[in-house]
N, C-alpha and C positions, 0 to 999 in steps of 0.2 A: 316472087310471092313470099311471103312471109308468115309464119304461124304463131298461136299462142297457145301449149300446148300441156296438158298437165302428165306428168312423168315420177311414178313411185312415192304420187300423195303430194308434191312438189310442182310447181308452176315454170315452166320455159318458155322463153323465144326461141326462133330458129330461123333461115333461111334458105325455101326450099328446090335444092341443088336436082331433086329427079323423083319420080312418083313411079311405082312401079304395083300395079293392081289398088289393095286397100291397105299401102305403106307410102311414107314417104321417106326420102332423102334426105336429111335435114343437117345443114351447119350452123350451128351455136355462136353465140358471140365470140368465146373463147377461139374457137375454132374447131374445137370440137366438132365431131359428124355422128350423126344419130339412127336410126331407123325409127318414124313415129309410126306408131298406126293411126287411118283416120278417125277411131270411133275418140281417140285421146284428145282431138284437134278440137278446141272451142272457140278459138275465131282464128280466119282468113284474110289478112288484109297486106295492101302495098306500102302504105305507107304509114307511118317513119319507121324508120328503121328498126330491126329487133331490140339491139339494145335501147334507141331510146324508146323505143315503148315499155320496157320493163318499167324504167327510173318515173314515165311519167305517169304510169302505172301507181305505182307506189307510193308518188304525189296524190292522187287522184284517192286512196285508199285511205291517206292517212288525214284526209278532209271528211269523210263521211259522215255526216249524221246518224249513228246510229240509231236513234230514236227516234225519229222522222223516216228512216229505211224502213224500221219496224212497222211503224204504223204504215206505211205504204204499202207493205206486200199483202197484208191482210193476213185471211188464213189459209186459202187453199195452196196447194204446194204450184210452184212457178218456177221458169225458166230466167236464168238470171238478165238476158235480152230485156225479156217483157220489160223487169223489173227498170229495168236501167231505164226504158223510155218514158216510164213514170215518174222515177226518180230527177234523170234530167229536163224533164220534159218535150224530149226532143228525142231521135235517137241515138243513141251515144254513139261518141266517134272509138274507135278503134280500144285508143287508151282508157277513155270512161270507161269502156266495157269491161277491159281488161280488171280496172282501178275496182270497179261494182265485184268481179268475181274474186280481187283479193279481199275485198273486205268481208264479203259472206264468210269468205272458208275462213278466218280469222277472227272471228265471232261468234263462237259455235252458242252462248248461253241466247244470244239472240235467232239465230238462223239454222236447223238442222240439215243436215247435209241427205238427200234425197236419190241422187245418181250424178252424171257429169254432167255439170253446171245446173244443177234443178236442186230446189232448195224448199224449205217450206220456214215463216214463223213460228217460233216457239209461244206455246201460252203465256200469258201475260201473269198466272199463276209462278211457272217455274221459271221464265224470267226474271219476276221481281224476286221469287227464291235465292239464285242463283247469283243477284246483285246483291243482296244480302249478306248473303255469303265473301263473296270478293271484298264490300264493306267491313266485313269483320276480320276478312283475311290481312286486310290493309291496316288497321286497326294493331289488329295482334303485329303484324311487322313492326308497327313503330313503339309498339311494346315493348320487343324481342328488343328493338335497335337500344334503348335506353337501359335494356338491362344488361348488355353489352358493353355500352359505353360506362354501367358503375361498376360492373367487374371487371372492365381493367381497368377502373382507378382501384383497385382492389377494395371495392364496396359491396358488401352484400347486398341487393334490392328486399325489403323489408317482406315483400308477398314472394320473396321465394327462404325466408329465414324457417316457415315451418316443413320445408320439403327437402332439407338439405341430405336428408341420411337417405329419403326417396333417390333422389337425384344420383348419389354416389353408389347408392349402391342396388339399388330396382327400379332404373329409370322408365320412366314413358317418354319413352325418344320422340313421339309425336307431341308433346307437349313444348311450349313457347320455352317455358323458364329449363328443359333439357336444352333445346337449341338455342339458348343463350348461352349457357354454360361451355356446348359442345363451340358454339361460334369466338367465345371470347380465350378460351384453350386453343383453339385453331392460331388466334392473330396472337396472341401472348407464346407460341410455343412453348406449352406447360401443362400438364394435367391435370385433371378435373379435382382430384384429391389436393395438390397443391393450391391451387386456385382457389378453394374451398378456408384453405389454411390461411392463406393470404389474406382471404379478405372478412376474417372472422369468424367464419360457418361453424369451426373448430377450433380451440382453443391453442390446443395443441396434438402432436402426433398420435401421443399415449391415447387422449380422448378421441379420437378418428378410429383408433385399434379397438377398444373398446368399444364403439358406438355401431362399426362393422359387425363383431361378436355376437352384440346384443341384435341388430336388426336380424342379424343371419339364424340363433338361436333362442333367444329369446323375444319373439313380436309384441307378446303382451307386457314383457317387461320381468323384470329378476323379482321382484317383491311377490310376497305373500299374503294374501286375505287372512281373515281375523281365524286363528281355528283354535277351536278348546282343546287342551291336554287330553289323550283319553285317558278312561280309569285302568289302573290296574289290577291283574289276577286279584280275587282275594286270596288270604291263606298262605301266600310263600313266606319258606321258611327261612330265618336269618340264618346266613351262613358264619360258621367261627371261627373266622379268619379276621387280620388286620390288612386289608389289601392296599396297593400300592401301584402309581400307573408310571413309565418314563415316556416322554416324551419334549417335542422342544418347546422352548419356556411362551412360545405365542397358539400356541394349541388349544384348542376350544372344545373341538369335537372330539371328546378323549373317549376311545375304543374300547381298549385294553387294559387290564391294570392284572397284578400276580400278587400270590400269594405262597408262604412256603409255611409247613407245620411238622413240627417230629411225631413222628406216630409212638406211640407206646414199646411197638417191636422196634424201634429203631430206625424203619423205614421214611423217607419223607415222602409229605405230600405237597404237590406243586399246582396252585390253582391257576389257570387261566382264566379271567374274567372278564367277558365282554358284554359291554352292555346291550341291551336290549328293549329298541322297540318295537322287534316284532312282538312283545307282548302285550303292549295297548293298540299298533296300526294290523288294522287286519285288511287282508286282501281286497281289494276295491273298495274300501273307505273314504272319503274323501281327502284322508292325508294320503292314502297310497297313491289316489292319482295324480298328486300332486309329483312325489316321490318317483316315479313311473315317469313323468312327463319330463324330466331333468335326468334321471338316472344317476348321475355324479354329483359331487358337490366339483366347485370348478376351483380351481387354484391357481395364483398368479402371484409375482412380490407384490407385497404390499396390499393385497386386496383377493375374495374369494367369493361367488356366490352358491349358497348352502345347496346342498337336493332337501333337507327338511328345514320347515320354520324354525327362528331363533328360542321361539318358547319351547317346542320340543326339542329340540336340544339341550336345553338349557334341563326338562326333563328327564330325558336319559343319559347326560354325559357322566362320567366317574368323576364326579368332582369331590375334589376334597373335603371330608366331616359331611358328607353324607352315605346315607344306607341306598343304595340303587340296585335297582331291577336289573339283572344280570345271566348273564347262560352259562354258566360255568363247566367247564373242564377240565377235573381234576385227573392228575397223573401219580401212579406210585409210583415211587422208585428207590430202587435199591442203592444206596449212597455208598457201598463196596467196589458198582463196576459201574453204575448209572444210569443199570439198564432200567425200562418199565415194564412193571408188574400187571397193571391192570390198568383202566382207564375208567372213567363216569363220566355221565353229561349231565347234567341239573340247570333246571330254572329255580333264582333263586334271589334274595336280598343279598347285597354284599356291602359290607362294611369299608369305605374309602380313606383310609388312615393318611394317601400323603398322594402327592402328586409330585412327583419327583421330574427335575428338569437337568437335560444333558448340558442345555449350557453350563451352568453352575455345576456341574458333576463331573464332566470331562477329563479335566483338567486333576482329578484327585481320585477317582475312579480309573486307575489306567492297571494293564492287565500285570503290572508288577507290584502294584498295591492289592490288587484280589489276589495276585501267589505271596506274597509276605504275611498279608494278612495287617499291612499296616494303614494309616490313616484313619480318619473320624467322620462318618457320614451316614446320613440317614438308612436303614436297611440294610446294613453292612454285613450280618452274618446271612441274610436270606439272597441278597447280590450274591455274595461267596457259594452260595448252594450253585443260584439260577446259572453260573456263570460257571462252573467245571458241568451242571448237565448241557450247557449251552453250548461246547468244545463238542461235548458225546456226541451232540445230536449233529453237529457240523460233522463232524467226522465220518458218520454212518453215511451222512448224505453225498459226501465224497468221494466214499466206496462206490454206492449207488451209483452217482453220477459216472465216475469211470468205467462201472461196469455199462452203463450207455455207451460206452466208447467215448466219452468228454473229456475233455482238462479239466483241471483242479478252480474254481473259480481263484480269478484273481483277487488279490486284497491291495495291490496298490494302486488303483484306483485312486482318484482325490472327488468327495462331493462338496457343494457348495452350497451355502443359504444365502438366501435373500431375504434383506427385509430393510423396510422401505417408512420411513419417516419426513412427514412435510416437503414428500417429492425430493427425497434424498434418498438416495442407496446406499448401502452398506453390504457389501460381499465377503463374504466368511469362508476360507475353506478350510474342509474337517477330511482327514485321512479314514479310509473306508474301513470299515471292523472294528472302530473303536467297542472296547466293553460293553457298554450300555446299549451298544446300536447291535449287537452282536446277538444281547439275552433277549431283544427283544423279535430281532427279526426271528431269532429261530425259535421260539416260543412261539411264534403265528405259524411259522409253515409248519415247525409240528402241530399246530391246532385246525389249520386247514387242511390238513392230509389226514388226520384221525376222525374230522369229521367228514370229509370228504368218503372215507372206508365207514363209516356209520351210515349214510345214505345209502353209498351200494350194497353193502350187505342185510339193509334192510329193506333192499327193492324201492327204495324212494329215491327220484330223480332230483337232480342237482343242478347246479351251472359251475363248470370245473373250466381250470384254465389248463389249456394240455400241451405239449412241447415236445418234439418226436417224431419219428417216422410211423410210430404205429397209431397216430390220431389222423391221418389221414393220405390219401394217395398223392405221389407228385411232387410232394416238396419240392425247394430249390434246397441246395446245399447249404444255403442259411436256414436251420431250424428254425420256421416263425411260432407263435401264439396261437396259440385257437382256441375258443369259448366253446365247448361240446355240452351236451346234459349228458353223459353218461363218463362212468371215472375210466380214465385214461390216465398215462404216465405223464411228469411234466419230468423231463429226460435234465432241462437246465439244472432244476431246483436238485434234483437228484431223487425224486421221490414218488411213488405209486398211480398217488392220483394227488389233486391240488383242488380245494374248493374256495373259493375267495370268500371268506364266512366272517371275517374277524373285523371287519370296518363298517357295520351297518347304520351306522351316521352318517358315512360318506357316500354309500353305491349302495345300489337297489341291489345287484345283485345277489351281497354281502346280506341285504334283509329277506330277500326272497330265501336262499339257502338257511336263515336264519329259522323263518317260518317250518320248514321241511325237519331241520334238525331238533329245534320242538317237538314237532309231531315225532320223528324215531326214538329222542329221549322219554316221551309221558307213554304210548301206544307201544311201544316193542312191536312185535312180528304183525300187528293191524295197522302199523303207521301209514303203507302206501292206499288201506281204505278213507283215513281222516287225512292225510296228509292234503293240503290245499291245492299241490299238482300233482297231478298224476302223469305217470308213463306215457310219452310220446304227447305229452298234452301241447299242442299248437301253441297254445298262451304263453308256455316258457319259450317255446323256442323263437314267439314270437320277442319275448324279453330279453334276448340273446341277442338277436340282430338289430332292436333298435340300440342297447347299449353299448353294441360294438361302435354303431355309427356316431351316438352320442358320443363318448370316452374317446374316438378320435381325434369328434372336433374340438373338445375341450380340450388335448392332449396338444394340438397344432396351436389354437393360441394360446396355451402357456407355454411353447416353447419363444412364439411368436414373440409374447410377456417382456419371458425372459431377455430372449435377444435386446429388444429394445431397452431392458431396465441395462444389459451390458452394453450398449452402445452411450448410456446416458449416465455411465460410471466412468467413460473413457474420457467423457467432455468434465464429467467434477473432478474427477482426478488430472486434469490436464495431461492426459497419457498422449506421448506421439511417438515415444521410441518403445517398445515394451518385449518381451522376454512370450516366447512361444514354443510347444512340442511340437514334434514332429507325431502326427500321429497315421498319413499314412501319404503315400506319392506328394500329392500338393497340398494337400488335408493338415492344418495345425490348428491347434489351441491355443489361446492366450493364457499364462502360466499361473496370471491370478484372477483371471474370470474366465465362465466356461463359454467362451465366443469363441466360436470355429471359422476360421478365417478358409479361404480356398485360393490360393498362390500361382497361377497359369505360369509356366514353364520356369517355375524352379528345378535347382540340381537335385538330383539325387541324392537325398541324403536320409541316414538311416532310421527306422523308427523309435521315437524315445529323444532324438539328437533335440538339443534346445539349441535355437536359433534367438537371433535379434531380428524386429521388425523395424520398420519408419510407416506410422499410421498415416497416409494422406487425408483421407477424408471418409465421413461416416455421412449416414443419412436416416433417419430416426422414422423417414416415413415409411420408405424401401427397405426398410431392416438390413442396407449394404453397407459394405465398408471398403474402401482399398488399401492395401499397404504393399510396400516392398521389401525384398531384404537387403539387412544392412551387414550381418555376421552370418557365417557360417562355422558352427561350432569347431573347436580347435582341437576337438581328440573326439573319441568314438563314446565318449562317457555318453550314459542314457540317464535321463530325469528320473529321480525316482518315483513319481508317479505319473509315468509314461505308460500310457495303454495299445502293448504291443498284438491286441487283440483286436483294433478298433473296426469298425467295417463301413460302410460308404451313409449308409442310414445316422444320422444322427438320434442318440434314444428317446424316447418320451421323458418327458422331465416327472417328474417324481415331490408328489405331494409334504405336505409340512409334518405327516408323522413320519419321521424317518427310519423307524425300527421298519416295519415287516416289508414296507413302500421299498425302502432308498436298497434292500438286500435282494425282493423277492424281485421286482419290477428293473431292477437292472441289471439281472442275471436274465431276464428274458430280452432284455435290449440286447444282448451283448454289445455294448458299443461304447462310446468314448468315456463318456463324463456322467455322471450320477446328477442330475440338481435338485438340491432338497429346495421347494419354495415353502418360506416361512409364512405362514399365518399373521395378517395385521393383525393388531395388540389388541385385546379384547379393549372394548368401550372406543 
């Protein structure tokens, strides 16, 4: 005797060898031996044999009328038997039977499955549903198949041109035009970003890097809606000074600008002048939430999106031959030893006499032309001041820092500019403490460390950047960064406390603290009642954490930027053999862009040592590169601007004003390379 018998959802023959109570014995075609039970058993018969009953089985199954079955069974639930002797007319023979119950359980939108072998029709509601469905299923397949077949002739299909930044990078994996993508990446062995490249979606890498950025950070888009300038204070007073800003010659959002005056006793005075709008945006105005909603402005070669609209900046920048709304910070000092006397904060007009640019100055401005006293250049007795109190103040901050227990910062460091003309590069490198970058970086940290001690000793909270063992538990042995509202040491800088106060065109921060240091300059000992935050207020600290997150992610793709504009200097330069430091185990530099190569099991060779490479191949999409070595240096000489400090972290790249950024911000990297990114050319 022979059975048909169903087994873990699954349909068998067998042939059965011994019956022992409510079990049987049973051998399989295969040869296989079984134990069935009887309740599994849905038909008994001798003849033909097990296997061929299956085959003619599944002849019998794949004739059915499904729609003639249907309408046969009716609706009440039924045994597949019955069904069969309706269906055939007769009683089925063995295989019919068999053929009838693979076709039910194989038809689930037609036949609901009820217990073994008993079945019931489905409504003719959720059948034609459910055919509907399949229809459309089918439909979309040969959808799916054509848009397959045009991306790998590397064509984009037009109805998937407006979802292409969806697709790469917040897909609905349940959607056709993903599973085209995902299917025609499969048969191409290639990735979806490539494929994209290939076949138009993207123009090129640079725009793929950029389009990533923007869908990740900005969804509605980098532009700005229409908004009116606000008005300013009335009543501030001009101040009587001729002031003056350095920075480099593609700079737009000018911060800072100084001023120097001999006082009558002999003493000078030394104005810091930053501009200011915290004195037309006020706290949740509709520019600040604008402001607020970006926190940074973003910077990259060749291209930067603002944190404020171009007309407010345009506004409050220190531009040349105008009077601008300013915070000023004047310092006395005793021109004998260079200490200072006293300090003041003021909101105020300040007169913009020059806009002074390091390109053009560099090069005649060097720190043995400010000790001779020789050459011809704008500002030349008031540099000569800024520049012996600029040594002072480096110096105090050295003590400082050593007495942290630090080293001395390094000055041979090399930084680099970008800047970036009709998708051409142009890499610059500038030796670190040049003069100009010198008066200007330590003029901000002394401006953010005197404001930074104005807030705390006026009980008004802050956003301070702090560096140390005593801003927090746990450190690692690498001193990292931390954004606190309360002053704390910044141990790198060498100094008390650090408020990032001096760039509030670029970081909220910079305006927020801006707002507060108003309030302590006008209000004295009432400031932390008017002051706009108040102590332990939720709202700054809530300002603190998104702009950490924010300044991150703008920090990763300008390094990201850069990488690539360095990978796309190596292809215009036609570079394949190039000159590299050593800056730590397999860790090296390229000697004239700051592209950090990573070398798997090179020798040991010293740090500082310059080596020869052989570039194999780069990848503009992957931001990767390979190369070999070809030299290994012939004596122990070190590069002279080899960074024998460097540590596994590469640093955040360092925006286009390079005074207070490229000194202050890569003294808290501690790490290899400085890169100043230039500012595209204004217009």
């Amino acid at each position: 005797m022979n059975l048909f018998f169903e087994e873990s959802g699954d349909f068998k023959v067998g042939t059965v060898l011994s019956q022992a109570g409510e079990a049987y014995q049973v051998e399989m075609p295969s040869g296989k031996r079984t134990k069935v039970k009887v309740k599994d058993v849905l038909l008994q018969y001798e003849k033909p044999s097990a296997a061929d009953l299956l085959e003619a089985a599944k002849a019998v199954a794949a004739d059915v009328d499904f729609e003639f079955l249907w309408e046969v069974a009716g609706q009440d639930e039924f045994g597949f038997a019955e069904l069969g002797a309706e269906y055939f007319g007769h009683t089925p023979l063995p295989s019919e039977a068999a053929g009838l119950i693979l076709a039910l359980h194989g038809a689930p939108i037609y036949f609901y499955k009820k217990g073994r072998g008993r079945y019931k029709a489905a409504p003719e509601a959720s059948l034609r549903a459910a055919q509907a469905g399949i229809e459309k299923k089918k439909q979309q397949g040969l959808i799916q198949a054509g848009y397959v077949d045009e991306l790998k002739a590397n064509k984009l299909p037009e109805s998937m041109r407006p979802l292409v930044q969806q697709l790469l990078f917040k897909p609905d994996k349940n959607s056709i035009e993903f599973k085209a993508l995902d299917a025609a990446c499969n048969e191409l062995h290639t990735t979806p970003q490539r494929l994209m490249l290939a076949a138009g979606g993207f123009g090129s890498p640079k725009e793929l890097h950029m389009a990533r950025f923007l869908f990740e950070n900005f969804p509605r888009g980098a532009g700005f809606p229409a908004v009116a300038v606000p008005p300013m204070p009335a009543n501030l007073p001009v101040a009587e000074v001729a002031a003056f800003s350095i920075d480099d010659v593609t700079t737009t959002e000018i911060d800072d600008a100084f001023s120097v005056v001999t006082l009558a006793d002999g003493m000078v005075q030394v104005g810091i002048h930053i501009a200011a709008p915290g004195l037309g945006i006020r706290p949740d105005d509709a520019i600040d939430k604008m402001a607020r909603t970006r926190m940074s402005t973003v910077y990259m070669p060749g291209d930067k999106i603002t944190m404020l609209p171009d007309e407010l900046v345009a506004a409050f920048t220190l531009a040349e031959g105008k009077t601008c709304p300013a915070v000023s910070l004047y310092a006395t000092i005793d021109p004998a030893d260079w200490s200072v006397k006293s300090t003041v904060t003021r909101a105020e007009l300040v007169p913009i006499k020059s806009n002074l640019r390091n390109n053009d100055l560099d090069e005649v401005v060097s720190e043995e032309a400010l000790a001779a006293g020789s050459g011809e250049y704008p500002h030349k007795a008031e540099l000569a001041v800024l520049w012996q109190w600029a040594l002072t103040l480096e110096a105090a901050r050295m003590v400082k820092r050593e007495g942290f227990g630090l080293k001395p910062e390094q000055n041979n460091r090399v930084d680099f500019n970008f800047y970036v003309e009709d998708d051409v590069v142009t890499v610059l490198r500038r030796k670190r403490g040049a003069p100009l970058d010198k008066i200007v970086a330590e003029l901000m940290i002394f401006a953010n460390s005197t404001w930074g001690k104005l807030m705390h000793d006026s009980g008004v909270p802050g956003i301070y950047r702090s560096q140390g063992a005593g801003s927090g538990a746990g450190w690692a042995a690498k001193m990292q960064v931390r954004m606190v509202t309360h002053a704390a040491p910044h141990q790198g800088l060498g100094v008390d406390q650090y408020a990032w106060s001096t760039s509030p065109l670029r970081r909220y921060t910079d305006l927020v603290n801006q707002w507060q240091i108003l309030a302590c300059a006008e209000h004295g000992v009432t400031a932390p009642l008017v002051a706009p935050f108040k102590p332990r207020d939720a709202n700054l600290f809530a300002i603190v954490s998104a702009f950490d997150a924010a300044y991150g992610a703008y920090n990763d793709h300008q390094q990201n930027m850069e990488r690539y504009w360095c990978l796309r200097w190596l292809g215009q330069q036609e570079q394949r053999q190039v000159e590299a430091v050593v800056l730590k185990d397999e860790v090296l530099r390229l000697a004239d862009i700051p592209l950090i190569i990573r070398l798997p099991g090179m020798p040991q060779v010293a740090r500082g040592a310059q080596v020869k490479l052989d570039i194999l191949r780069w990848d503009e999409l992957d931001l990767t590169i390979e190369a070999r070595l070809l030299e290994l240096p012939s004596s122990t000489e070190i590069a002279a601007d080899a960074d024998l400090d460097y540590e596994e972290e590469e640093p955040a790249a360092v925006p286009a004003d390079t005074g207070e950024a490229a000194a202050t911000e890569a003294v808290e990297a501690e790490g290899s390379v400085t890169v100043v990114t230039s500012e595209p050319a204004a217009g």
